[in-house]
C-alpha positions as CSV (number, residue, x, y, z in Angstrom):
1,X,12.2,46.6,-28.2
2,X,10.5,50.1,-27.3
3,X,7.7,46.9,-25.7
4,X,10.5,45.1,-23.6
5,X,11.9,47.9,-21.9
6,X,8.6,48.6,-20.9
7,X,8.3,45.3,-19.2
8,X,10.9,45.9,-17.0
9,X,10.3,46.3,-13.7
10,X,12.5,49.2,-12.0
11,X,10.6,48.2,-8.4
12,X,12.3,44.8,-8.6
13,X,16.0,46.0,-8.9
14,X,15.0,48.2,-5.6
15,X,13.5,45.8,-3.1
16,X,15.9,43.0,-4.3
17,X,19.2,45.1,-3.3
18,X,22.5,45.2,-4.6
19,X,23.5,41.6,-3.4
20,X,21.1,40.0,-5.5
21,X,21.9,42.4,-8.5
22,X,25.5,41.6,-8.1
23,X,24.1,38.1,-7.8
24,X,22.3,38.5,-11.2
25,X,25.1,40.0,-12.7
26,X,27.5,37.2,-11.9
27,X,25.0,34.8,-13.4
28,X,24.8,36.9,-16.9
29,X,28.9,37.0,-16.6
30,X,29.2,33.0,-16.7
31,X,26.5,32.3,-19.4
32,X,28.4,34.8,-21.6
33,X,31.7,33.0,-20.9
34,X,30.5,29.4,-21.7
35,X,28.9,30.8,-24.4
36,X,32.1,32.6,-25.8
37,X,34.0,29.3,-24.8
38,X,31.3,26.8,-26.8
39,X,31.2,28.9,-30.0
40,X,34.9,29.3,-30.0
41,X,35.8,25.6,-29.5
42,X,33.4,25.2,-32.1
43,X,34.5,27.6,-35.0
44,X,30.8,28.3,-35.7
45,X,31.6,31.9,-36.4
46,X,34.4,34.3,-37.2
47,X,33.5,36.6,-34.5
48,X,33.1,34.3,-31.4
49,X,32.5,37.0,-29.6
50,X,29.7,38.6,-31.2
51,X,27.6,35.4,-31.5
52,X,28.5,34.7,-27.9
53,X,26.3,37.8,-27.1
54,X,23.5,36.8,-29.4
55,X,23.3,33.5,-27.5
56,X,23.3,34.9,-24.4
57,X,20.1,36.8,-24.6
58,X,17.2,36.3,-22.4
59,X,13.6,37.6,-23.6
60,X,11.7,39.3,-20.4
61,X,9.1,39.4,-22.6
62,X,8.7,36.1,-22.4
63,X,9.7,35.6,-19.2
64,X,7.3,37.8,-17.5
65,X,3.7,36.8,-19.1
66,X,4.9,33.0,-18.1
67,X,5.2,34.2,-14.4
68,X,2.6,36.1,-14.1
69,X,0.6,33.2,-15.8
70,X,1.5,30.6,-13.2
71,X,1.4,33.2,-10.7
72,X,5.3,33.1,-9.7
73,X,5.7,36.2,-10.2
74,X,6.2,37.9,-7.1
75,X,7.8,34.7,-5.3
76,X,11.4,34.4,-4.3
77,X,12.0,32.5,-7.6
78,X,9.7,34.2,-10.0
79,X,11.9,37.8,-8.8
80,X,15.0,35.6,-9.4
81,X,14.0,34.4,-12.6
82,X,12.9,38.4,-13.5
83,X,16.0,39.7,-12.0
84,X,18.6,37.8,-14.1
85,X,16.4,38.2,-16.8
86,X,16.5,41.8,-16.8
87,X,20.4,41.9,-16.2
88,X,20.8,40.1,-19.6
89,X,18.6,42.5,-21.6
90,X,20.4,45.8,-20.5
91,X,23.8,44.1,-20.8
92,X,23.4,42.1,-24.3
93,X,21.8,45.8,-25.1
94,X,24.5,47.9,-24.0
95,X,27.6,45.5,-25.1
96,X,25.8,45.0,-28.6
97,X,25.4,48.9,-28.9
98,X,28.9,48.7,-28.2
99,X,30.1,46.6,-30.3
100,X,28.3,47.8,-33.2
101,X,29.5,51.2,-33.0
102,X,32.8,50.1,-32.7
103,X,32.5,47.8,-36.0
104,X,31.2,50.7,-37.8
105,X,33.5,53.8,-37.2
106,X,37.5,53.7,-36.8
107,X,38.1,53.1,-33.4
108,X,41.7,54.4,-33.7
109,X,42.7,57.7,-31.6
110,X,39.8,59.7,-30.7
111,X,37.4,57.5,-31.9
112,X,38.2,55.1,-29.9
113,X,36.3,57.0,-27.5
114,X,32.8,57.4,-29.8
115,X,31.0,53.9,-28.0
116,X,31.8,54.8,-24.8
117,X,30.5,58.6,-25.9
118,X,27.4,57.4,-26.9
119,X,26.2,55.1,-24.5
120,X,27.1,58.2,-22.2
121,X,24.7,60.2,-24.1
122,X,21.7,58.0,-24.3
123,X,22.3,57.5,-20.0
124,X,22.1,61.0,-19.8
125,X,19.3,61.5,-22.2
126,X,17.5,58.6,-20.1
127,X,18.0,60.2,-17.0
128,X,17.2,64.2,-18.2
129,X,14.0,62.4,-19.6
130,X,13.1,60.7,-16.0
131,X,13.7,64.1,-14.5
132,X,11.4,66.0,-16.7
133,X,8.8,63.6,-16.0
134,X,9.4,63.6,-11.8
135,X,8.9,67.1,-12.0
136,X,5.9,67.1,-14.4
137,X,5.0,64.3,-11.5
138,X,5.4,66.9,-8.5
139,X,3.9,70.1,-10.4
140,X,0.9,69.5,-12.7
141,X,-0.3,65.8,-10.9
142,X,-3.8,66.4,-12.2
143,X,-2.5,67.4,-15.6
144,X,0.0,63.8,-15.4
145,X,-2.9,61.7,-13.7
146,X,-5.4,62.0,-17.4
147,X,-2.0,60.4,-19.2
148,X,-3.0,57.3,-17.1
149,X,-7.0,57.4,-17.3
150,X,-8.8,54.3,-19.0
151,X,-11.3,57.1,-20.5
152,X,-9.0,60.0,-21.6
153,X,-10.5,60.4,-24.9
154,X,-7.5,62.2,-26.4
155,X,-5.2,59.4,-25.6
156,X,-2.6,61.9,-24.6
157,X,-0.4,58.6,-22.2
158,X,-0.4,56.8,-25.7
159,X,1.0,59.9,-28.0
160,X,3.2,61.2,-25.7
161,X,4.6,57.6,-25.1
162,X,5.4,57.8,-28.6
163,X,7.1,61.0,-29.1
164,X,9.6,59.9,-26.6
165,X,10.3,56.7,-28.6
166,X,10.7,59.1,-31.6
167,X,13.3,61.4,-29.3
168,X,15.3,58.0,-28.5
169,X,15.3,56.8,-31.5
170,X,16.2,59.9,-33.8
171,X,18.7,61.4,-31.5
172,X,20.3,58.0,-31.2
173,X,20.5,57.9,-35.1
174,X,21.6,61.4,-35.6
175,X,24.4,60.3,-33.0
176,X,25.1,56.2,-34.2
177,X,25.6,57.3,-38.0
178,X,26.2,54.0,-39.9
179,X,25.3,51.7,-37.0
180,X,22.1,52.8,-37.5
181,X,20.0,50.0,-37.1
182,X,21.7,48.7,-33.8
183,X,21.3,52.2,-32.5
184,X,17.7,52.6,-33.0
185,X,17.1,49.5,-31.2
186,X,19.3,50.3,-27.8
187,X,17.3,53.8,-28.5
188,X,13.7,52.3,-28.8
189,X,14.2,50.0,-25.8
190,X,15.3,52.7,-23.8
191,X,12.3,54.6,-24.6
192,X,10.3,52.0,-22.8
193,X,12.8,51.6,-19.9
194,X,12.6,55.9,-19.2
195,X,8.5,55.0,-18.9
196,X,8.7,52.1,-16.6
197,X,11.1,53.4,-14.4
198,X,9.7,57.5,-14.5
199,X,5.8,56.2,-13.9
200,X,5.9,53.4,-11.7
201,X,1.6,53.4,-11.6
202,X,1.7,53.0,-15.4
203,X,-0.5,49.6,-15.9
204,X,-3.1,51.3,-17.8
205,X,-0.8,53.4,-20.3
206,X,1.2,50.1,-20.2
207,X,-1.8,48.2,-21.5
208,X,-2.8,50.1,-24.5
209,X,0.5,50.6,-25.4
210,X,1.0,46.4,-25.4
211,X,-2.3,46.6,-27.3
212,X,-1.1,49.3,-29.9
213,X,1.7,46.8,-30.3
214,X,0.6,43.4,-29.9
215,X,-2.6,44.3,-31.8
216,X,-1.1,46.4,-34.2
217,X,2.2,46.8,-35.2
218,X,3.8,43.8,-34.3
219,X,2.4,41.8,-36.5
220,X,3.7,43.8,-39.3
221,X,7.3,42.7,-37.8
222,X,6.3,39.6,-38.4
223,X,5.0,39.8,-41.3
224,X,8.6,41.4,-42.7
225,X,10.5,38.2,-40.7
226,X,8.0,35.7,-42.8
227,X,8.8,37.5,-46.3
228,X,13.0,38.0,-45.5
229,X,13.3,34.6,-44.0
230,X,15.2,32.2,-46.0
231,X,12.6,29.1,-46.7
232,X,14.4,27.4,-49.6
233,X,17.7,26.8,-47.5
234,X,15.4,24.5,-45.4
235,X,13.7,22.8,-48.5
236,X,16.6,22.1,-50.4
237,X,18.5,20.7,-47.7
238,X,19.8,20.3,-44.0
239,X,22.4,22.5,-43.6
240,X,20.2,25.2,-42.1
241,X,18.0,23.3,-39.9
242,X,21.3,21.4,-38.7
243,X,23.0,24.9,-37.3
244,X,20.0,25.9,-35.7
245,X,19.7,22.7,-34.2
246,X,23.7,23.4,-33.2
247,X,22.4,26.7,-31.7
248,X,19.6,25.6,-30.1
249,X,21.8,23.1,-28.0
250,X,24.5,25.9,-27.5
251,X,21.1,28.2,-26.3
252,X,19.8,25.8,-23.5
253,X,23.2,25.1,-22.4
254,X,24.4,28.3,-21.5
255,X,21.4,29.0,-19.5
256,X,21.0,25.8,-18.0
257,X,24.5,25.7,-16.6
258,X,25.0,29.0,-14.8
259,X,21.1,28.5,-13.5
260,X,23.2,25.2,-11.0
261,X,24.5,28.1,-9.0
262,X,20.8,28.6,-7.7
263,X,20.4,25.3,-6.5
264,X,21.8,26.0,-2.7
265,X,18.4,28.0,-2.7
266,X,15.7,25.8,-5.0
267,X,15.5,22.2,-5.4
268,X,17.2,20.6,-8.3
269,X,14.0,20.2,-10.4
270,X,12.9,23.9,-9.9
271,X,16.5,24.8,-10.6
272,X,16.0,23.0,-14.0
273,X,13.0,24.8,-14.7
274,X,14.4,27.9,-14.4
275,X,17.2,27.4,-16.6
276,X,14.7,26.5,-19.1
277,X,12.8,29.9,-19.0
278,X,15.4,31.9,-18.8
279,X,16.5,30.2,-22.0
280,X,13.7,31.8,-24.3
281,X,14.6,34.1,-26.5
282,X,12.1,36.1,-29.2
283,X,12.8,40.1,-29.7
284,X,16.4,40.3,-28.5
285,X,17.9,37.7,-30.3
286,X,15.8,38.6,-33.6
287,X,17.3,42.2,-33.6
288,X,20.6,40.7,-32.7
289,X,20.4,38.7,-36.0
290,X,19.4,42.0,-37.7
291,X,22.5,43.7,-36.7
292,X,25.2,40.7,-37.4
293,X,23.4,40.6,-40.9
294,X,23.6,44.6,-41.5
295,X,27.5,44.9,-39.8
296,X,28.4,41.8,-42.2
297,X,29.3,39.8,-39.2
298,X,26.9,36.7,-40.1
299,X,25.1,35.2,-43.2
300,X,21.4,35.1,-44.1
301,X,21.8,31.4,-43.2
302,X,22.9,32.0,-40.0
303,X,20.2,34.7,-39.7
304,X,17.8,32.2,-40.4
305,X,19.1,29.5,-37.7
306,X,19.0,32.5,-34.8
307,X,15.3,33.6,-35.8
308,X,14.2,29.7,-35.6
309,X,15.9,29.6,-32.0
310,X,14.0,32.4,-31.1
311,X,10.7,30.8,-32.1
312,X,11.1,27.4,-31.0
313,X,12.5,29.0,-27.2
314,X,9.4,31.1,-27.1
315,X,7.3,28.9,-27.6
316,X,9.3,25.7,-25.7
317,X,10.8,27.1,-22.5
318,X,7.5,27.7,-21.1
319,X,6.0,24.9,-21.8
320,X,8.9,23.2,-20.0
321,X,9.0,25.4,-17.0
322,X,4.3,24.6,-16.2
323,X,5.8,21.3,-16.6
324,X,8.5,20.9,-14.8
325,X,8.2,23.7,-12.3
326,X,6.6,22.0,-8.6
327,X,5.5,25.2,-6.5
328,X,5.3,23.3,-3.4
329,X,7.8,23.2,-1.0
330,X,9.8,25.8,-3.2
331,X,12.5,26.7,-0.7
332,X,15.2,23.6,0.4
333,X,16.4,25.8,3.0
């Protein structure tokens, strides 16, 4: 998580302007709605509301490497694509952080106020962090400019990068209580967020930092997700491979649906395309999973279905989008 707020791109939100923010946040709003509405009609879980979220996810992550790849990425449909992409990582972030602290303390009186509390504390911590770092920017340049050197043998960019992912993730712990794991995620992906938007000129830090975790620690993630995932529900029979299938179908649709409103702008088969990248899923909808199992709110099985979505949309969605995708004309209008 600490990785895909890192990814984002604070540049983009600027030189796109509020209308196409709005824009992007009007196209978040209608994929969580027909995502509420499908799970509801369905009865595919007793908190509709809460799997709506986790099914309305979007991994920038993703999203990014297969832009830059089929170098989109700095077309009017690869910052689109990035764009709403973005919008549904902070918002699934901040309304899951939200929802998870309000699942795990009683909400009644004053604590009714404790989520909104908290998510005002981590903005301010966010921002006090981004100020530190402008004026480390303005008064010791030289000192800042070795924190993004490709020879700085102490690796100071890499271990100070770190101890502000500790500082997110600690003081969002000390402050989350029992929503503890939820917390630490909002509180890691902040971490990266603060970096990307503080040090704009970061590609260098960003790169051994993608290579610490890529090449490193990630794996280890994976690892854990291999050992907890639940293999014999799939051998001894079909109930499991039949709700992710339900899932899967629930995950292309609410992406696929609200991605019609860009076809004024792109041709019907690029619209298409986009829906389908916008669709895959990996980190987000993992840790999502993670926090329904830990706050009760769904079983290992269901667990299991959402971590196969994840996968199979990773790997998918971009395969559909090279394929489908026609670069030339890419405007109708």
């Amino acid at each position: 998580m600490f990785l895909a707020g890192l990814e984002i791109d604070f540049e983009i939100l600027q030189e796109q302007g509020i209308k196409s923010l709005i824009y992007a946040i009007a196209i978040f709003g209608v994929t969580l709605a027909i995502s509420y509405f499908i799970v509801s009609a369905l009865s595919i879980s007793e908190d509709p509301f809460f799997m709506s979220l986790v099914l309305s996810t979007t991994s920038v992550g993703v999203v990014l490497p297969t832009l830059r790849e089929t170098g989109l990425s700095k077309t009017k449909a690869g910052q689109t694509i990035i764009l709403s992409a973005i919008v549904a990582d902070f918002a699934t972030m901040i309304l899951l952080t939200y929802y998870a602290i309000g699942m795990t303390i009683d909400v009644s009186g004053a604590g009714a106020m404790m989520p909104l509390i908290f998510i005002f504390f981590i903005v301010s911590l966010f921002f006090s962090i981004h100020l530190a770092g402008r004026l480390a920017i303005w008064h010791f340049p030289n000192t800042l400019v070795k924190f993004f050197s490709q020879d700085d043998a102490t690796e100071m960019g890499v271990r100070a990068s770190i101890a502000i992912l500790f500082i997110f993730v600690a003081m969002s712990q000390t402050i989350g209580g029992e929503a503890s794991t939820s917390i630490a995620i909002l509180g890691a992906f902040m971490a990266g967020a603060v970096i990307s938007f503080t040090f704009t000129k970061q590609a260098i830090l960003e790169k051994k930092l993608f290579g610490l975790g890529f090449g490193f620690l990630i794996p280890f993630f994976f690892i854990h997700l291999g050992i907890s995932f639940d293999f014999h529900s799939i051998l001894e029979g079909t109930d499991l491979l039949g709700l992710m299938l339900v899932f899967l179908a629930i995950a292309f649709a609410v992406k696929l649906i609200p991605a019609l409103f860009l076809l004024p702008t792109f041709k019907a088969r690029n619209t298409l395309a986009i829906g389908f990248l916008l669709a895959s899923r990996l980190s987000l909808i993992i840790a999502a999973a993670e926090i329904g199992r830990e706050l009760g709110i769904i079983d290992e099985s269901m667990r299991s279905a959402l971590i196969l979505v994840g996968i199979t949309t990773s790997i998918v969605c971009p395969m559909l989008f090279r394929r489908i995708y026609k670069t030339d004309p890419e405007v109708v209008s």
